[in-house]
C-alpha positions as CSV (number, residue, x, y, z in Angstrom):
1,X,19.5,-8.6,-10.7
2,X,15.8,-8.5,-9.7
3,X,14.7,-12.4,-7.5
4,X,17.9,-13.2,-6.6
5,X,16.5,-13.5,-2.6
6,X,16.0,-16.8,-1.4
7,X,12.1,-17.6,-0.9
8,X,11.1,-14.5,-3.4
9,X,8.5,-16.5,-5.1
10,X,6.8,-17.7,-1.6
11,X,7.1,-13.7,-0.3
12,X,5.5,-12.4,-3.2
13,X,2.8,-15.1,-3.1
14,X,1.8,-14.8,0.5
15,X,1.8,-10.7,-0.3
16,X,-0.4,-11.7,-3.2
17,X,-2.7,-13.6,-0.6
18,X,-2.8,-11.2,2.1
19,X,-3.5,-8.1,-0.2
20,X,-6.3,-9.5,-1.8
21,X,-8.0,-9.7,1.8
22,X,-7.4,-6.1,2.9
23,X,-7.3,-3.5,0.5
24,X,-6.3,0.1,2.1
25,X,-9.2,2.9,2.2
26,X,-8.2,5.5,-0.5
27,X,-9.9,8.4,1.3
28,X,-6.5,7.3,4.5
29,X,-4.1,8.6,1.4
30,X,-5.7,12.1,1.7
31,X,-5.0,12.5,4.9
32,X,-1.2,12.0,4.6
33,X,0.6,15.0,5.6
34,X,4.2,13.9,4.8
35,X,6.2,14.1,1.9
36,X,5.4,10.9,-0.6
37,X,7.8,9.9,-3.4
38,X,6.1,8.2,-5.9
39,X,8.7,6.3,-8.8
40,X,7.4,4.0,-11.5
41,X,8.4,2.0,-14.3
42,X,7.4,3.3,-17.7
43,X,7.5,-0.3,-19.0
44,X,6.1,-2.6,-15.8
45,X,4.0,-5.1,-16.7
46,X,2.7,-5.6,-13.5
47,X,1.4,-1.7,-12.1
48,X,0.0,0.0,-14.4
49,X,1.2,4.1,-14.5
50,X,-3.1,4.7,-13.5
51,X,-2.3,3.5,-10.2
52,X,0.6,5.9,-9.8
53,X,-1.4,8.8,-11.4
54,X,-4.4,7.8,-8.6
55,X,-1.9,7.7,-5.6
56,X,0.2,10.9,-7.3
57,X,-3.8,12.6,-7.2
58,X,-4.7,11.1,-3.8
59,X,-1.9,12.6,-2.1
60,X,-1.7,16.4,-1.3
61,X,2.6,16.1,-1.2
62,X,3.4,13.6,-3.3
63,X,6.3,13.5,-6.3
64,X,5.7,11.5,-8.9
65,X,8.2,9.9,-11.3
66,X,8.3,7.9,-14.4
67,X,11.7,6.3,-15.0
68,X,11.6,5.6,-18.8
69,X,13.0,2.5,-20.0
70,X,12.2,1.0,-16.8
71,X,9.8,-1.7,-15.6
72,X,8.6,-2.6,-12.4
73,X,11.6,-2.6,-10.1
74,X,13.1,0.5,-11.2
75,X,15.8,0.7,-8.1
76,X,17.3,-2.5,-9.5
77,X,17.1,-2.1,-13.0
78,X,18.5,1.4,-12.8
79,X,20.1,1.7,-9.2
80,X,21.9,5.3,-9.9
81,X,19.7,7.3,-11.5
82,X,17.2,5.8,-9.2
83,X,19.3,6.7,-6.3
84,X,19.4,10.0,-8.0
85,X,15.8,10.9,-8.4
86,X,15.5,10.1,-4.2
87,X,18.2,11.9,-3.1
88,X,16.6,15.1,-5.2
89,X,13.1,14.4,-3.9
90,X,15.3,14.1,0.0
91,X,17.2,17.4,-1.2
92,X,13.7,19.6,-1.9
93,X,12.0,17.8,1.3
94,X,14.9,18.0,4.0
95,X,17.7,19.6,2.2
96,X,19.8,16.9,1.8
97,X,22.6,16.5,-0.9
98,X,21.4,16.6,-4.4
99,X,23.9,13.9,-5.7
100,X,25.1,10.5,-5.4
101,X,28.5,9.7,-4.7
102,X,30.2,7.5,-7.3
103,X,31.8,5.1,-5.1
């Protein structure tokens, strides 16, 4: 379940802090020359899918993903077929295996 960690609350404050002092240039994200996955939540509160359609746009190879159904911590409210859409996005970039093992 999502905030289980110890301290969460006081990590995600202090990233709330320090973000709000630095924002990255948006013109860097064009010059990215690796492979980008980009996975939202259809349902997050928090990101809006704008964001992940700007970074998708921004970024010559990127992937972009909507899980639907799915908020914003999509690897922990649906851990396989998150695990699922990375391991396809690591299949097409490097050839690794398409699926997850069900152990």
């Amino acid at each position: 379940k999502p905030f289980r960690v110890v301290g969460w609350d006081r990590a995600l404050w202090q990233f709330t802090l320090s973000s709000q002092e630095e924002r990255p240039d948006p013109d860097l994200l064009k010059h990215t020359v690796v492979p980008v996955l980009i996975v939202m939540g259809s349902d997050d509160t928090l990101i809006p899918l704008e964001h992940g359609e700007r970074l998708r746009d921004l970024i010559e190879k990127s992937t972009y993903v909507v899980m639907s159904e799915t908020g914003h911590l999509p690897h922990e409210e649906q851990p396989k077929e998150f695990m699922q859409i990375l391991f396809e996005f690591l299949h097409s970039e490097l050839r690794l295996p398409r699926r997850v093992n069900d152990e």
